[in-house]
C-alpha positions in Angstrom: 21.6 -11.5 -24.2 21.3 -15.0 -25.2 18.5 -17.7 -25.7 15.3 -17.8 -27.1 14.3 -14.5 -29.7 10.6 -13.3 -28.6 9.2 -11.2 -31.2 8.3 -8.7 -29.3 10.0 -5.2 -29.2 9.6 -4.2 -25.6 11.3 -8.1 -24.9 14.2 -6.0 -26.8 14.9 -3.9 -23.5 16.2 -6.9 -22.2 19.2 -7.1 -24.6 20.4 -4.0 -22.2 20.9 -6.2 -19.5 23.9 -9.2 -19.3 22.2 -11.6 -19.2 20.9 -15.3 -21.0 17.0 -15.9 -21.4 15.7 -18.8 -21.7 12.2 -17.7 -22.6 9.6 -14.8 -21.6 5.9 -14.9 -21.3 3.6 -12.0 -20.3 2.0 -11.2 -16.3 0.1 -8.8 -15.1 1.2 -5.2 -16.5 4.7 -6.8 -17.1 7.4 -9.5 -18.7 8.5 -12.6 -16.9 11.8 -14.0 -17.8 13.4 -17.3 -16.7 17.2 -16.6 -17.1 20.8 -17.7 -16.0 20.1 -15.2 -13.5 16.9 -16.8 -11.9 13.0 -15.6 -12.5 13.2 -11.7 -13.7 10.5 -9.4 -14.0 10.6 -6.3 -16.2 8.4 -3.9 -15.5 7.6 -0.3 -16.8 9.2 2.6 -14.5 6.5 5.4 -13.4 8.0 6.8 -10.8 11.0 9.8 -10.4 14.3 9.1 -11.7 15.9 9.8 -7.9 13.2 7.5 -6.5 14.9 4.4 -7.8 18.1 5.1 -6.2 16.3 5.3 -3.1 14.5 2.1 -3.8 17.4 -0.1 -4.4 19.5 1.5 -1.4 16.8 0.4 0.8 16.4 -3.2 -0.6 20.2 -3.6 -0.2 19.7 -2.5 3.4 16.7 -4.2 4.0 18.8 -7.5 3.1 22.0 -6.3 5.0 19.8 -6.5 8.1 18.7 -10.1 7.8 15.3 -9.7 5.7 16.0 -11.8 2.8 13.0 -12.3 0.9 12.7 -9.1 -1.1 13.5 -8.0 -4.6 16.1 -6.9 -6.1 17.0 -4.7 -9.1 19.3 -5.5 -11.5 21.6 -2.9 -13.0 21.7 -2.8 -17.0 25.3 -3.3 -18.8 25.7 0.7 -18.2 25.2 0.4 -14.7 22.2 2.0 -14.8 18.9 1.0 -13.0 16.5 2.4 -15.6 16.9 1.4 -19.2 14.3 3.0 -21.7 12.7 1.1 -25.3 13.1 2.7 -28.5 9.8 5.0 -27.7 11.8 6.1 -24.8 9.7 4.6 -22.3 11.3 3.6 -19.3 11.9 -0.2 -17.7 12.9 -1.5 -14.5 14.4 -5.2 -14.4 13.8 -7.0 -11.1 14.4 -10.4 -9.3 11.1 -12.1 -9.3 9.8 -15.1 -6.7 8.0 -18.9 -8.0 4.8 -18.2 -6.1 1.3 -17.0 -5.8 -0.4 -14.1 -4.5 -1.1 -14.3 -0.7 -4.9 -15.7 -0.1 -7.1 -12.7 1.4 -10.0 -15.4 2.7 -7.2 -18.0 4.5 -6.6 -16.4 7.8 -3.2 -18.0 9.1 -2.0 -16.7 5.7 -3.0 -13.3 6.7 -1.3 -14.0 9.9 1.4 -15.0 8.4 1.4 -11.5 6.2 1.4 -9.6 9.2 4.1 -11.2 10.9 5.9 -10.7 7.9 5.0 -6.9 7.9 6.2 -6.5 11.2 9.9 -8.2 10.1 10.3 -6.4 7.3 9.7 -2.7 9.8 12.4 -4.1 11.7 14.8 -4.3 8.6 13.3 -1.6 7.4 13.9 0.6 10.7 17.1 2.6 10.0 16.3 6.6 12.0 20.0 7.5 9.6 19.6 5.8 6.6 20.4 7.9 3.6 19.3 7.9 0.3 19.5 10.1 -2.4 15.6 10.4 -2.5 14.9 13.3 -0.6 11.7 12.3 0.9 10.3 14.2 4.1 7.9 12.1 5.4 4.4 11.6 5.5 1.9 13.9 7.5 -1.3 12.0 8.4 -3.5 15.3 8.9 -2.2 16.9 5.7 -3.1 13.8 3.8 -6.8 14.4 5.5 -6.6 17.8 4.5 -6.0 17.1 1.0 -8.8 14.1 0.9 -11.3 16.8 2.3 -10.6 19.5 -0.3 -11.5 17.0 -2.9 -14.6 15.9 -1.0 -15.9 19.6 -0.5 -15.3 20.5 -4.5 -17.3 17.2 -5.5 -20.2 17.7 -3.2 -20.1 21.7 -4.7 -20.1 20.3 -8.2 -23.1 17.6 -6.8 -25.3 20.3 -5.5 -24.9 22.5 -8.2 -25.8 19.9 -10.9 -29.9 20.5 -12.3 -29.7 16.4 -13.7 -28.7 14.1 -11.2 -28.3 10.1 -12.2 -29.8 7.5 -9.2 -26.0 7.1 -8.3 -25.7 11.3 -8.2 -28.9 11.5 -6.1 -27.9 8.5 -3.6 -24.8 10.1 -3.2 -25.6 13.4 -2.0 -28.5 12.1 0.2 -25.4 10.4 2.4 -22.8 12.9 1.6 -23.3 15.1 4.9 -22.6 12.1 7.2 -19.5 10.9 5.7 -18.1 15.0 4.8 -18.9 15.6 8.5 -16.7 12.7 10.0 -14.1 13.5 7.3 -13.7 16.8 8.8 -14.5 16.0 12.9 -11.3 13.1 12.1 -9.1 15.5 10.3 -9.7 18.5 13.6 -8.8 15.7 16.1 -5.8 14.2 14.4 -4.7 17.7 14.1 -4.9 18.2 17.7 -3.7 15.0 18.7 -0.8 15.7 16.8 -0.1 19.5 17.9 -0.7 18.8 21.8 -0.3 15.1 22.4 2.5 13.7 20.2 4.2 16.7 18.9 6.7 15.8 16.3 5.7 12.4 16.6 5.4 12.2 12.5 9.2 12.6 12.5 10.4 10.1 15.0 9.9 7.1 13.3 13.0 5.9 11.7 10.5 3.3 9.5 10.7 3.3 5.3 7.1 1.4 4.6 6.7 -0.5 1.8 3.6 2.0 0.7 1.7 -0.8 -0.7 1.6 -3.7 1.5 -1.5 -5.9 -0.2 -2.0 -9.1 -1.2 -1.1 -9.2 -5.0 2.9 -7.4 -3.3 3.1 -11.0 -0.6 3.9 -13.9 -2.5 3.4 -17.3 -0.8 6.0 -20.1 -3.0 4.4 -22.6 -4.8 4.4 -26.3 -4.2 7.3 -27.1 -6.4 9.6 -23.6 -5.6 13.0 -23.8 -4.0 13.6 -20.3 -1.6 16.4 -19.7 0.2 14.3 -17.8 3.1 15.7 -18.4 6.1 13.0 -19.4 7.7 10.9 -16.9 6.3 7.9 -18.1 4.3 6.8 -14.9 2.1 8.5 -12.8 -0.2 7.4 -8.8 -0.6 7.7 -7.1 -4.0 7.0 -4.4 -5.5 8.2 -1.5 -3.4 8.3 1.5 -5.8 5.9 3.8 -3.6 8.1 3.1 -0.6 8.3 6.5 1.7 9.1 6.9 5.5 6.4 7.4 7.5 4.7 5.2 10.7 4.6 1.7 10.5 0.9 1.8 10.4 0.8 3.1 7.3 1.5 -0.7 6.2 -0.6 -2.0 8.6 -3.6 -0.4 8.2 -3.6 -0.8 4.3 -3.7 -4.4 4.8 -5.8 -4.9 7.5 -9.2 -2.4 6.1 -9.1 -4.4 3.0 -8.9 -7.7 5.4 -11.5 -5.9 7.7 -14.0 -5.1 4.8 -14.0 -8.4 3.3 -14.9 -9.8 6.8 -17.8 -7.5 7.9 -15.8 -5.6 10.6 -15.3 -8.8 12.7 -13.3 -8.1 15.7 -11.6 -11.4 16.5 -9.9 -11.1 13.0 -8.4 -7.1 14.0 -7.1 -8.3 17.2 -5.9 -12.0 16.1 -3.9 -9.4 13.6 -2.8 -6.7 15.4 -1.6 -9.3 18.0 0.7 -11.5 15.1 1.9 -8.2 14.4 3.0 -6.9 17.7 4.3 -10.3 18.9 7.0 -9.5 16.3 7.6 -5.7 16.3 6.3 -4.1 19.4 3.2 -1.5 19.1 3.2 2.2 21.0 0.0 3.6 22.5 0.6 6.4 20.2 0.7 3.7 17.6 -2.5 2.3 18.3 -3.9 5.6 18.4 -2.4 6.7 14.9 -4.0 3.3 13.6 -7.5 4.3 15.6 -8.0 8.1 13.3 -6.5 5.8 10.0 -9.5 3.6 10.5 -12.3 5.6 11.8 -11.1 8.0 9.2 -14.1 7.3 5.7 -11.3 6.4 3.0 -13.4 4.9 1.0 -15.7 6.9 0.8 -13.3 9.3 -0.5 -11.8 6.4 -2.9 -15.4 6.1 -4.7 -16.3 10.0 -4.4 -12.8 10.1 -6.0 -13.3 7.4 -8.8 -16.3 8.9 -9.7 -15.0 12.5 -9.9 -12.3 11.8 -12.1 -13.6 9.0 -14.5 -16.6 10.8 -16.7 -19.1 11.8 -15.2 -21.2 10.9 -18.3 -21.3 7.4 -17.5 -21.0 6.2 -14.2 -20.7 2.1 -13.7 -23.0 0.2 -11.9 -19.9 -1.0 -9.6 -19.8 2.3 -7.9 -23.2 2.1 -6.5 -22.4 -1.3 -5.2 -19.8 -0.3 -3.4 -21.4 2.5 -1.9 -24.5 0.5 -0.8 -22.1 -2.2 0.7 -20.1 0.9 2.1 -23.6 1.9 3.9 -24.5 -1.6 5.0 -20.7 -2.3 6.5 -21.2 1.4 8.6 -22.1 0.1 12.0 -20.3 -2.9 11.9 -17.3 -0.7 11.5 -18.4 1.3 14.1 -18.9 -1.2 16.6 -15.3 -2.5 15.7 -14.2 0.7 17.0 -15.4 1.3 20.1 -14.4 -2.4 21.2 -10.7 -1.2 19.7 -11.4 1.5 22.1 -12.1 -0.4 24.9 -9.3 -2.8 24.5 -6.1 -0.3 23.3 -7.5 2.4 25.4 -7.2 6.7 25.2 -8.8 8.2 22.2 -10.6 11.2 23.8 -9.2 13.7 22.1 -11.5 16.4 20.9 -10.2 19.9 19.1 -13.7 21.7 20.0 
């Protein structure tokens, strides 16, 4: 490694790689590096050792079949892809994009997003691509199942507990309603998925990003110079990538989209139709994305935060949330009976 020295001993990982830097300077959770290379990003490495093979197998494919505009990781001097600092903790080097974060509140950039989603599943579509990750899949109801053993301890713990804070006592005065959908959701996917779509989990060929949000779609600034082929945003950050349906994806982007917008119903359909003009949509798809949203994830999400942070102190935040949860409930309800009405089915009941 040539360049500029940075006094700064996890910059030091970087003398692993071949490469010239002209200087560093610190993002979010990482190191930013303009070299002969291009803009690098190094990165602490959480994830398993096998998962990174996995990861950079599918970004080479993911280019091979015309999607251009994602990362890629480079391999240290060794040839290996995960080079650790002299505390032994583990780095990942990456190719990084000259751009911003995708803007949540401007809609044709969330079109935009979509449409990107929707090429990227069609790179990212390979039924025999092999990895060395062994990774089975994702099962929607055993996700549920997991989320509602968690929801049952805490409410346990809740009723149980002789001092309850305003937050504690608010909580468990609406814990019934949301517990009780939880559960109905969990008995109809199950269903759906044992007599309607049986082995349906399996069929999709589909590697999903696993974290398609805002802050992993960059939009290039004013001044940058991509080589996209026509395609305007670049996706990053694909460590918790995992086959499973392509809603997965979608619906990750689209609650948060959703939630910010009050449940507005022009907004879901103008997406789901920038999507599907690009990669087509199954009734079975629209069905799977039906139970995602109807299912209450965030109320799991803040029952979760709360559980697991100290329960000594409980922020303010979490309150908010759940009162803006409350407030959002039958705008999010009357979102989904007009998906209803316009994708049709979804009258599956286990009891």
């Amino acid at each position: 490694m040539g360049g500029i020295h940075v006094n700064d001993r996890t910059v030091g990982v970087l003398e692993n790689y071949d490469i010239n830097v002209l200087r560093t300077w610190k993002g979010r959770g990482a190191i930013l590096c303009d070299s002969d290379k291009g803009l690098l990003i190094l990165k602490e490495y959480a994830g398993p050792r096998d998962k990174i093979f996995f990861q950079d197998a599918l970004l080479n494919s993911i280019k091979k079949q015309g999607f251009n505009m994602v990362e890629s990781i480079l391999k240290a001097k060794d040839g290996e892809l995960v080079v650790y600092d002299q505390d032994k903790v583990p780095y990942i080097l990456k190719t990084y994009f000259d751009g911003r974060e995708c803007n949540v509140r401007d809609t044709k950039e969330c079109i935009q997003a979509v449409k990107t989603l929707a090429l990227l599943h069609n790179a990212s579509d390979m039924p025999d691509f092999q990895g060395s990750y062994e990774d089975a899949g994702f099962k929607i109801d055993k996700e549920y199942e997991k989320h509602n053993k968690e929801l049952r301890k805490v409410r346990k713990f809740l009723r149980e507990k002789s001092q309850k804070t305003n937050f504690e006592i608010f909580l468990l005065k609406h814990y019934d309603y949301f517990f009780d959908l939880a559960l109905q959701v969990t008995e109809e996917v199950r269903f759906y998925l044992r007599e309607t779509a049986p082995g349906q989990e399996k069929s999709s060929g589909v590697i999903c990003h696993g974290d398609y949000q805002y802050h992993n779609i960059l939009v290039p600034s004013a001044n940058a110079v991509w080589n996209n082929d026509g395609q305007s945003f670049a996706v990053i950050n694909f460590e918790k990538c995992i086959k499973d349906s392509p809603v997965r994806d979608l619906y990750l982007f689209m609650r948060k989209l959703l939630e910010k917008s009050d449940w507005s119903k022009e907004l879901g359909i103008t997406l789901l139709e920038s999507y599907s003009s690009e990669k087509s949509m199954s009734p079975a798809d629209y069905t799977h994305l039906y139970y995602r949203f109807i299912y209450p994830e965030k109320f799991w999400k803040i029952v979760n935060f709360y559980y697991n942070s100290g329960k000594a102190w409980i922020p303010g935040r979490n309150l908010e949330k759940l009162e803006k949860l409350l407030e959002q409930e039958q705008a999010k309800i009357s979102f989904l009976e007009n998906y209803k009405s316009t994708y049709g089915c979804f009258s599956f009941k286990a009891y």
